[in-house]
PDB file as gemmi writes it, atoms N, CA and C in Angstrom:
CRYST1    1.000    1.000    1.000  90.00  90.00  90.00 P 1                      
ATOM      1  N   UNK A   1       5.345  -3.559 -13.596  1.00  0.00           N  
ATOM      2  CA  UNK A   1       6.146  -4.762 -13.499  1.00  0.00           C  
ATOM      3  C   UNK A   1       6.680  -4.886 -12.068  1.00  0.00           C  
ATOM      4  N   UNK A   2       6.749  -6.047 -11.036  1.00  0.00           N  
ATOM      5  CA  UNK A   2       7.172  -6.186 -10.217  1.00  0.00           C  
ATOM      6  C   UNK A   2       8.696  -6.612 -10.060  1.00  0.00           C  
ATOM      7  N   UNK A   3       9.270  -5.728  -8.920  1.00  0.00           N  
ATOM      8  CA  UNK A   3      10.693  -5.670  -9.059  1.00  0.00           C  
ATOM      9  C   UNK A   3      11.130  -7.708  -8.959  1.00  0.00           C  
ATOM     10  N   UNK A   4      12.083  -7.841  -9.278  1.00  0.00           N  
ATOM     11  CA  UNK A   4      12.401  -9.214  -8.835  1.00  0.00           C  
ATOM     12  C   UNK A   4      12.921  -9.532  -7.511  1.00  0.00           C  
ATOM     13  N   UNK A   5      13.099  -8.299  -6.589  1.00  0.00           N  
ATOM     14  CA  UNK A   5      13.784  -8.728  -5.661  1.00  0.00           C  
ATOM     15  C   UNK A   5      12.555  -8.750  -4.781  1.00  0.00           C  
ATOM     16  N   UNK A   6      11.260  -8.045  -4.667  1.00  0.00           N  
ATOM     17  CA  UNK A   6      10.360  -7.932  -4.306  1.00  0.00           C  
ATOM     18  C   UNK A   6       8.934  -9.073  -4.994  1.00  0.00           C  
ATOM     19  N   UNK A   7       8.495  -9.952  -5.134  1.00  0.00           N  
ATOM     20  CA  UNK A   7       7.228 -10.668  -5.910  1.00  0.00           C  
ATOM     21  C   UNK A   7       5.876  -9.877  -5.008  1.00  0.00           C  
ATOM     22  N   UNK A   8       4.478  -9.684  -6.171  1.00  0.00           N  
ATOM     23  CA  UNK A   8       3.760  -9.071  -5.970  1.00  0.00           C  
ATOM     24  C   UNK A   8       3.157  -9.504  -4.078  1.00  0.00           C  
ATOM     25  N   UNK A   9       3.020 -10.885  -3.780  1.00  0.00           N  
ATOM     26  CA  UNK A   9       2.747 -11.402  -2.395  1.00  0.00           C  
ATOM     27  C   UNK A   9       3.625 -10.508  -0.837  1.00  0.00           C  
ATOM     28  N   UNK A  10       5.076 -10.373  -1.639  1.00  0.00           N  
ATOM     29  CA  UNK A  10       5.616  -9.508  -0.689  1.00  0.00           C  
ATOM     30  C   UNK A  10       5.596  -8.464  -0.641  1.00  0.00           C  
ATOM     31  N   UNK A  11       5.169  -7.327  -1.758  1.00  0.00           N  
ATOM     32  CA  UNK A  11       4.072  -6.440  -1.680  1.00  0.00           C  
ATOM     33  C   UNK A  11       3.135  -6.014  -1.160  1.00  0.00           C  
ATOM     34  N   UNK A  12       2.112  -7.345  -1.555  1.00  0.00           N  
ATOM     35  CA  UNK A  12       1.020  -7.080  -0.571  1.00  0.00           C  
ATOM     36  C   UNK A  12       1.100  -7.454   1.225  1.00  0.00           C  
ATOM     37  N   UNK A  13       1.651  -7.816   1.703  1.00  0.00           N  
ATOM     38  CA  UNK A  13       2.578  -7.843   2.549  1.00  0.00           C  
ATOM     39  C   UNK A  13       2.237  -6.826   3.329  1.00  0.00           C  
ATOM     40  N   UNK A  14       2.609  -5.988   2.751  1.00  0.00           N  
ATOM     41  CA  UNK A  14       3.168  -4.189   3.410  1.00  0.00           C  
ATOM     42  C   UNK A  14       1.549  -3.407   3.526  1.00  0.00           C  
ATOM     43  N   UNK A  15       0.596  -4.168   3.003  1.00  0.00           N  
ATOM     44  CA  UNK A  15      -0.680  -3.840   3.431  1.00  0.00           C  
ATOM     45  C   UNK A  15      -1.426  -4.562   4.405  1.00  0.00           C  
ATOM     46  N   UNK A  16      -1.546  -3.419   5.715  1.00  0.00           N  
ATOM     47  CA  UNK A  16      -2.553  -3.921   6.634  1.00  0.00           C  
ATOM     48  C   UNK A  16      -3.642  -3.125   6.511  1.00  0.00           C  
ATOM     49  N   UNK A  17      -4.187  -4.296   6.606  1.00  0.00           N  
ATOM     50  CA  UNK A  17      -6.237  -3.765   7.256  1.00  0.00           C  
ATOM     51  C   UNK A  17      -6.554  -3.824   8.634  1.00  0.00           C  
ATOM     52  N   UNK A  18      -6.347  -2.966   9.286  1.00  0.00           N  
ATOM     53  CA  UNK A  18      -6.876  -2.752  10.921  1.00  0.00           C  
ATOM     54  C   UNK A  18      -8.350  -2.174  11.014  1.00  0.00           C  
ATOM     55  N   UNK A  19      -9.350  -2.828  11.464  1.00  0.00           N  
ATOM     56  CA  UNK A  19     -10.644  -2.250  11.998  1.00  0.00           C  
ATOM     57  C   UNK A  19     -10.689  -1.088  12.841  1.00  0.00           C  
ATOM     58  N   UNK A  20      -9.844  -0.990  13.964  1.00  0.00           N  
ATOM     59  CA  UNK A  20      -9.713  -0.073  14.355  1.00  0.00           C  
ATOM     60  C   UNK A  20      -8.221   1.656  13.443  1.00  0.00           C  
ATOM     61  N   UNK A  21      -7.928   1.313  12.812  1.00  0.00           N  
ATOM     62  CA  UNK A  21      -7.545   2.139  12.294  1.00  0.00           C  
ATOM     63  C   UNK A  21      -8.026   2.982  10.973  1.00  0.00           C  
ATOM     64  N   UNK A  22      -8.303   4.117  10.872  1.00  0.00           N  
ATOM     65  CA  UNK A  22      -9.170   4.509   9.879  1.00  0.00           C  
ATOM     66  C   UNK A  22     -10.294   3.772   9.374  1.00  0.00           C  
ATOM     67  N   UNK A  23     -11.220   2.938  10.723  1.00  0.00           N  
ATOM     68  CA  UNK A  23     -12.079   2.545  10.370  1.00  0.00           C  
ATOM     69  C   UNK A  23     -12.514   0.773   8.855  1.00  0.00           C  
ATOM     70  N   UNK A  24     -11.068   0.842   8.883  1.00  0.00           N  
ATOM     71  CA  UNK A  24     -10.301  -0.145   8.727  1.00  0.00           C  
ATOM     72  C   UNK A  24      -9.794  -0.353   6.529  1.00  0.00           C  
ATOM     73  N   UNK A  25      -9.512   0.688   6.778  1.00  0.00           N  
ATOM     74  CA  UNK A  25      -8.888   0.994   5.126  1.00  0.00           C  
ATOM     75  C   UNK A  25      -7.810   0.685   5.560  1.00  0.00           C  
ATOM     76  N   UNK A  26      -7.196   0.017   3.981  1.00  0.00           N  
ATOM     77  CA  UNK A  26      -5.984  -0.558   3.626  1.00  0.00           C  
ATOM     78  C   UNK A  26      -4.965   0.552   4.112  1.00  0.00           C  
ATOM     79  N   UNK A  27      -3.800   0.609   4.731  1.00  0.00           N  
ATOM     80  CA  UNK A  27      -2.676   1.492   5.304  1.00  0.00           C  
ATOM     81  C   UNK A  27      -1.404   0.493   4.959  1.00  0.00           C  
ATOM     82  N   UNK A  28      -0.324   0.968   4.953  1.00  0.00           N  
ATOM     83  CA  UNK A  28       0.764   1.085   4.871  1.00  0.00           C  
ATOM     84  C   UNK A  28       1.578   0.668   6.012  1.00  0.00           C  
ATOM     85  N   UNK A  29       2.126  -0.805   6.159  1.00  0.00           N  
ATOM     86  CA  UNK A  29       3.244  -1.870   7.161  1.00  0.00           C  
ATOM     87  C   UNK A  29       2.523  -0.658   8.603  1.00  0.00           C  
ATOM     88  N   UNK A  30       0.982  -1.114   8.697  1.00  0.00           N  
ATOM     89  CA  UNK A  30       0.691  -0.225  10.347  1.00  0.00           C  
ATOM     90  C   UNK A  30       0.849   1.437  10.387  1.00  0.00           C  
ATOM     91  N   UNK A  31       1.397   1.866   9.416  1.00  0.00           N  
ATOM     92  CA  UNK A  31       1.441   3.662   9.281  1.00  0.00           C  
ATOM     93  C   UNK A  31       0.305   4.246   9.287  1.00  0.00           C  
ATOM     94  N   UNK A  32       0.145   5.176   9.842  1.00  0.00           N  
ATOM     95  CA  UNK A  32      -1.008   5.901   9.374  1.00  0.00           C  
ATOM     96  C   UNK A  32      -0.948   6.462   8.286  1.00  0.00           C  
ATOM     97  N   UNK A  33      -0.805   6.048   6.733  1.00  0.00           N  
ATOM     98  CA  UNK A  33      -0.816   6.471   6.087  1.00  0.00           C  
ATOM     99  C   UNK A  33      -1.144   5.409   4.776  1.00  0.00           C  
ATOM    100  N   UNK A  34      -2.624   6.204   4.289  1.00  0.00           N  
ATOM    101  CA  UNK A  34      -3.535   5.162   4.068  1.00  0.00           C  
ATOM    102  C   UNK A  34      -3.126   5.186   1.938  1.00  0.00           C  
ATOM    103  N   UNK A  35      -3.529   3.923   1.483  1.00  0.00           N  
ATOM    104  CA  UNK A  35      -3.286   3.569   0.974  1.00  0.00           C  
ATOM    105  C   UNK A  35      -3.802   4.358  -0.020  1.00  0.00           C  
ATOM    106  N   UNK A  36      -5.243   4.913  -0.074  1.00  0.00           N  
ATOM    107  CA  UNK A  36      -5.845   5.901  -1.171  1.00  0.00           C  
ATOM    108  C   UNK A  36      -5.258   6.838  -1.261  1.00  0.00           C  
ATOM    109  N   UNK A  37      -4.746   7.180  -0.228  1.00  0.00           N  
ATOM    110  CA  UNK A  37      -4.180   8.326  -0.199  1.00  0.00           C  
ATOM    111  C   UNK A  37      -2.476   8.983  -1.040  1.00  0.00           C  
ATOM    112  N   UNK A  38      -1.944   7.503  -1.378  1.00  0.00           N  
ATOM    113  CA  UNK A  38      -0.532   7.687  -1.927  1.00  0.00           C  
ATOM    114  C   UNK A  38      -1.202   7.564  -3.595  1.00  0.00           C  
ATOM    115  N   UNK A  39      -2.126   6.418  -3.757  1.00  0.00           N  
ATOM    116  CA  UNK A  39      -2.657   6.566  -4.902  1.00  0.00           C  
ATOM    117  C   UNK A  39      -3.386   8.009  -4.937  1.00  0.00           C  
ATOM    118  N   UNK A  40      -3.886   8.577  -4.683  1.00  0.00           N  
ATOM    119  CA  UNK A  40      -4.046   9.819  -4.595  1.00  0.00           C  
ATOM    120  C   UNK A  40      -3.193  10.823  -5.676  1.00  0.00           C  
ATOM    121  N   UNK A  41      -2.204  10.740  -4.336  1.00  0.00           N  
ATOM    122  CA  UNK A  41      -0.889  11.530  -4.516  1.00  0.00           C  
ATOM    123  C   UNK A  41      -0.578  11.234  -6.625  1.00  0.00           C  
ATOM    124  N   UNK A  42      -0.065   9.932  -6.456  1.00  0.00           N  
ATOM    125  CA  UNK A  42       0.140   9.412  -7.908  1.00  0.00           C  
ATOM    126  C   UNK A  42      -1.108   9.904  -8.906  1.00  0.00           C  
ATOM    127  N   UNK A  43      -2.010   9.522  -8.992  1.00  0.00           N  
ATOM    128  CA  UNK A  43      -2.932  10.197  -9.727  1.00  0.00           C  
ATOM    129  C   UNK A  43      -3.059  11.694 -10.068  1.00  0.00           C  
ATOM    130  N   UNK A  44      -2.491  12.532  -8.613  1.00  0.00           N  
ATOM    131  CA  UNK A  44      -2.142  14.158  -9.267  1.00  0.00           C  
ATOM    132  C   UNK A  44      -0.946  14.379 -10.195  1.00  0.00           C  
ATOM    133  N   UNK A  45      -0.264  13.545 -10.370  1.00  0.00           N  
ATOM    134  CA  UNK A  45       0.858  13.669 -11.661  1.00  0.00           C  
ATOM    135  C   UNK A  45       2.010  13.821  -9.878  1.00  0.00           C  
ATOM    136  N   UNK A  46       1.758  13.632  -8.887  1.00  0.00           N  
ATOM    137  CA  UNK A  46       2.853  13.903  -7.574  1.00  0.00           C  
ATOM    138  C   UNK A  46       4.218  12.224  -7.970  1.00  0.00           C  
ATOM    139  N   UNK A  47       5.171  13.061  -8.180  1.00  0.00           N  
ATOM    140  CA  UNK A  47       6.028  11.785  -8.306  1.00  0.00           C  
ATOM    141  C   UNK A  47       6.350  10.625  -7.214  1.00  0.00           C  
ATOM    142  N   UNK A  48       6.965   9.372  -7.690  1.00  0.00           N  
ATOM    143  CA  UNK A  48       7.503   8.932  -6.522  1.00  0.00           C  
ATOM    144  C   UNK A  48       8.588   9.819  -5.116  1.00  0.00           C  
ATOM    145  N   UNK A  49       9.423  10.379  -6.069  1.00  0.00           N  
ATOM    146  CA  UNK A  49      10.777  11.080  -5.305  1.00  0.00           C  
ATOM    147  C   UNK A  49       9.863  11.784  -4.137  1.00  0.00           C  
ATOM    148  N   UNK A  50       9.056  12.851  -5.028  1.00  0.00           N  
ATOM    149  CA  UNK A  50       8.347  13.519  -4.561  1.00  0.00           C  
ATOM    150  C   UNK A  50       7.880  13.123  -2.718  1.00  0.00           C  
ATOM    151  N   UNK A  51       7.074  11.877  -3.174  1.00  0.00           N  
ATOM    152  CA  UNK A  51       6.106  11.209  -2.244  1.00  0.00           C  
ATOM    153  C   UNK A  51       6.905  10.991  -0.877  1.00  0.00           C  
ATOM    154  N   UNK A  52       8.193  10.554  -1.598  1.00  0.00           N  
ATOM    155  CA  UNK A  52       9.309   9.762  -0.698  1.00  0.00           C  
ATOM    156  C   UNK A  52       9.622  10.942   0.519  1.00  0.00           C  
ATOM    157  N   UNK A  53       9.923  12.314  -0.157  1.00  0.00           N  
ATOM    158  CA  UNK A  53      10.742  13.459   0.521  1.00  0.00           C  
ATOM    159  C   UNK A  53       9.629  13.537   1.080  1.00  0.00           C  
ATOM    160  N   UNK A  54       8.361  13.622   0.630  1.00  0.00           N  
ATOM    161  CA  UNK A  54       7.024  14.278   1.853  1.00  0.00           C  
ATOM    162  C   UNK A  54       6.618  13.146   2.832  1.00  0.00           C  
ATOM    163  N   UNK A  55       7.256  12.022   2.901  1.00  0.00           N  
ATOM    164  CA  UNK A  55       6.775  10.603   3.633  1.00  0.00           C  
ATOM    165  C   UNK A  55       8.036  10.216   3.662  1.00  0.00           C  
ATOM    166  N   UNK A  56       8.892  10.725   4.621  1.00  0.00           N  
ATOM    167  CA  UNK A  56      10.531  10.278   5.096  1.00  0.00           C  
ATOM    168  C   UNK A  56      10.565   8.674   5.502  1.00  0.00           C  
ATOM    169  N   UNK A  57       9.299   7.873   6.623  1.00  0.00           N  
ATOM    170  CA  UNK A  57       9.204   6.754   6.894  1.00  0.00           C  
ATOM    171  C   UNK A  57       8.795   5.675   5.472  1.00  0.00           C  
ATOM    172  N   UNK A  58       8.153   6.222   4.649  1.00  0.00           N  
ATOM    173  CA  UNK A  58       7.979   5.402   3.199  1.00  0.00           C  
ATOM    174  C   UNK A  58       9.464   5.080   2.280  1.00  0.00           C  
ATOM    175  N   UNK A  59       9.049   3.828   2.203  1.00  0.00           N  
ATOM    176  CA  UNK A  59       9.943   3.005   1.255  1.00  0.00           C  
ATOM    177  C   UNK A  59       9.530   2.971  -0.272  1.00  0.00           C  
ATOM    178  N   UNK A  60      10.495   2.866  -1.510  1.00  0.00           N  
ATOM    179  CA  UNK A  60      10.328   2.877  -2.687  1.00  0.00           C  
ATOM    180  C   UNK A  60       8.632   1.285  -2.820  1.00  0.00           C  
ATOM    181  N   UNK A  61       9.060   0.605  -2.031  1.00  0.00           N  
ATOM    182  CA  UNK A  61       8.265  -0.370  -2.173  1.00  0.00           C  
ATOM    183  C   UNK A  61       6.908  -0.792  -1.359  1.00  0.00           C  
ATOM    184  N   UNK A  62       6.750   0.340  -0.989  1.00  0.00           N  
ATOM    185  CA  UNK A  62       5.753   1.189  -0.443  1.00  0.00           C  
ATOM    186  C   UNK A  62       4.708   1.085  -0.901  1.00  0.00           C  
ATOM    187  N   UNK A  63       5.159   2.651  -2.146  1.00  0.00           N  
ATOM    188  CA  UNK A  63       4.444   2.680  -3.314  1.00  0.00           C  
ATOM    189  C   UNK A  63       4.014   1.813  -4.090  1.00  0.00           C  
ATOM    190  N   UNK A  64       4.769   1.172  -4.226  1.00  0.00           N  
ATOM    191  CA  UNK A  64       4.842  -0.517  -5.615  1.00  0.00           C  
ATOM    192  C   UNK A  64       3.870  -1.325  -4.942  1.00  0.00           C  
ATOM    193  N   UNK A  65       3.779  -1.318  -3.178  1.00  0.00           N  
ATOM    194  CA  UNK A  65       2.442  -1.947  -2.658  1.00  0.00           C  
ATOM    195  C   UNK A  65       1.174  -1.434  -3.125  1.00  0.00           C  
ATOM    196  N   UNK A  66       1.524  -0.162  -2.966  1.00  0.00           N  
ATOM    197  CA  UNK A  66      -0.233   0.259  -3.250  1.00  0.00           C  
ATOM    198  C   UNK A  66      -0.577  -0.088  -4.727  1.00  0.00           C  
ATOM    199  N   UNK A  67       0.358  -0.129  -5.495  1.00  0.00           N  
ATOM    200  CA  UNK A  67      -0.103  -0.068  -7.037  1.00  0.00           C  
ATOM    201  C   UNK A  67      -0.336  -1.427  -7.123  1.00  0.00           C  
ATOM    202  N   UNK A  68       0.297  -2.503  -6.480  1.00  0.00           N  
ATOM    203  CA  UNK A  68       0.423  -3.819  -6.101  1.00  0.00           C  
ATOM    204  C   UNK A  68      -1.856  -3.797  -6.057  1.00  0.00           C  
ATOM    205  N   UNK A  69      -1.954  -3.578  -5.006  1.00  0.00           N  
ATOM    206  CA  UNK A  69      -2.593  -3.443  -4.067  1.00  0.00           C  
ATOM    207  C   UNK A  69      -4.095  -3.053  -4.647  1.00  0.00           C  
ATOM    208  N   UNK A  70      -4.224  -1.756  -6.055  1.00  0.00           N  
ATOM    209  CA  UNK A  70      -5.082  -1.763  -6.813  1.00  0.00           C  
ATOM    210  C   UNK A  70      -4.730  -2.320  -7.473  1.00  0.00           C  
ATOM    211  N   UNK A  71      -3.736  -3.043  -7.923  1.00  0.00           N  
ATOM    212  CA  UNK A  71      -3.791  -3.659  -9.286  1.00  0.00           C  
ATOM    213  C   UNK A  71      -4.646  -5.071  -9.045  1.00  0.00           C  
ATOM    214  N   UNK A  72      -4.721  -5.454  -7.781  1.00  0.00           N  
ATOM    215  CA  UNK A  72      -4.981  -6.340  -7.139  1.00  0.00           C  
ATOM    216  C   UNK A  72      -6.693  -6.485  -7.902  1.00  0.00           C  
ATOM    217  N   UNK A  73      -6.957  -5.214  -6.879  1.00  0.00           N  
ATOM    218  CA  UNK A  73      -8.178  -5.102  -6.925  1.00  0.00           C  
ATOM    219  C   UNK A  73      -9.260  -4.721  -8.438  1.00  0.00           C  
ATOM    220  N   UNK A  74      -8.611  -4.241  -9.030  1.00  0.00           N  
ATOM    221  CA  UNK A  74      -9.040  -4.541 -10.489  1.00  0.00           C  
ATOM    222  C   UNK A  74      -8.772  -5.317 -11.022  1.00  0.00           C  
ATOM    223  N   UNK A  75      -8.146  -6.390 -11.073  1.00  0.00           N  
ATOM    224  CA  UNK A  75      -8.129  -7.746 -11.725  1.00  0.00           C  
ATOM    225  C   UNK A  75      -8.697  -8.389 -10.669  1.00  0.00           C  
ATOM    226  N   UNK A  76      -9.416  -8.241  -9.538  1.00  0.00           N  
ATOM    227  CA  UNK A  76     -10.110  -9.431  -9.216  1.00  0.00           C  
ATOM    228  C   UNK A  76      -9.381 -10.285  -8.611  1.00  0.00           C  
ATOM    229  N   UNK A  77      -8.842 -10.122  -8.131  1.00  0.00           N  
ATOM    230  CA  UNK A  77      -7.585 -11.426  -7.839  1.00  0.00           C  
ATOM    231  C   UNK A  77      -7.173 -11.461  -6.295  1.00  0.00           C  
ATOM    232  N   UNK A  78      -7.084 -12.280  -5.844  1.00  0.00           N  
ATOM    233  CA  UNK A  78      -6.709 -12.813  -4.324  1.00  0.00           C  
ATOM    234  C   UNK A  78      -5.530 -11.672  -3.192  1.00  0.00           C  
ATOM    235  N   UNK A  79      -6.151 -11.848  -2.333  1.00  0.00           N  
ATOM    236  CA  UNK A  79      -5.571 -10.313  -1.752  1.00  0.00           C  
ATOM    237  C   UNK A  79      -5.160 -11.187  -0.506  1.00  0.00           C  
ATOM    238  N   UNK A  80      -5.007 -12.431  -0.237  1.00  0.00           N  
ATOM    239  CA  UNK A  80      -5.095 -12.658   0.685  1.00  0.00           C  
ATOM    240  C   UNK A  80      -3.660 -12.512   1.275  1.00  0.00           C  
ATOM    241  N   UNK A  81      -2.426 -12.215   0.827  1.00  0.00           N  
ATOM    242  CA  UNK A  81      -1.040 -11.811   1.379  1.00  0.00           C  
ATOM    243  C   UNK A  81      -1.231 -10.304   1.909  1.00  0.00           C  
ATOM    244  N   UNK A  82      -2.684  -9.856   2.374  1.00  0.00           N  
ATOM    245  CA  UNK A  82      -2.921  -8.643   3.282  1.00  0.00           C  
ATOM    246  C   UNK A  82      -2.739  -9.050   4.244  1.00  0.00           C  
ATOM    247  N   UNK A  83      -2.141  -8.456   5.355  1.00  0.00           N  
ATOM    248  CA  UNK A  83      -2.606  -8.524   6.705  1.00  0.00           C  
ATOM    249  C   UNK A  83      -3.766  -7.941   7.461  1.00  0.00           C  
ATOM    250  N   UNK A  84      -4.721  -8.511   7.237  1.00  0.00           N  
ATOM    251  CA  UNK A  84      -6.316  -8.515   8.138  1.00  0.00           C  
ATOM    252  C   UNK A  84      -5.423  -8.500   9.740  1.00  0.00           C  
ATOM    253  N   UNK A  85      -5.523  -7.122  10.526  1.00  0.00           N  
ATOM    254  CA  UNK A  85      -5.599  -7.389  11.956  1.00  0.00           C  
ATOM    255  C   UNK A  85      -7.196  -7.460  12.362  1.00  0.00           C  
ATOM    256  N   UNK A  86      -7.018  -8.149  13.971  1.00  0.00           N  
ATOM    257  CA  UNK A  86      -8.347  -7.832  14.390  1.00  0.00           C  
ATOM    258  C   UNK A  86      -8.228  -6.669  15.215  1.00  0.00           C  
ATOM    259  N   UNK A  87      -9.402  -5.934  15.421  1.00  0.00           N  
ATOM    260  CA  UNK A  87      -9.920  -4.715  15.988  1.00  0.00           C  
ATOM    261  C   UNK A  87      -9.476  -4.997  17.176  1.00  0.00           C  
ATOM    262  N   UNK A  88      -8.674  -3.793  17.970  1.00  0.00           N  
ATOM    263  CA  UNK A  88      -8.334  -4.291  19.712  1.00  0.00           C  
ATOM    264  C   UNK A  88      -9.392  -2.857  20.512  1.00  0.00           C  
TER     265      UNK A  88                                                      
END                                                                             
């Protein structure tokens, strides 16, 4: 469920696609810290709190992007509140 103070668009938001960064996988508001990778984390049973204390610069709504972000992508549905940079 998406928080109300947050809607899923401002979510996706917090995902950029840079060509030049990791070859251009979904990352986190420009972080190097890529988006499979927190889903990752979540998929080992690794909690949010968890994630938060090992990723001091990550926000609760962070996370809620990435889940945002596949949820996206398994329903098929418009991604376009990503930020596509171009390659510099």
């Amino acid at each position: 469920m998406v928080n109300e103070k947050m809607g899923e668009a401002e979510l996706l938001k917090r995902i950029i696609i840079n060509p030049s960064i990791f070859g251009g996988k979904p990352i986190i508001r420009g972080m190097r810290i890529k988006v499979e990778n927190i889903l990752a984390l979540l998929e080992q049973g690794v909690t949010i709190k968890e994630i938060l204390e090992d990723y001091p610069d990550l926000e609760p709504d962070d996370i809620r992007a990435c889940l945002a972000y596949a949820r996206a992508l398994v329903a098929n549905e418009s991604l376009e509140a990503v930020n596509v940079e171009v390659a510099r």
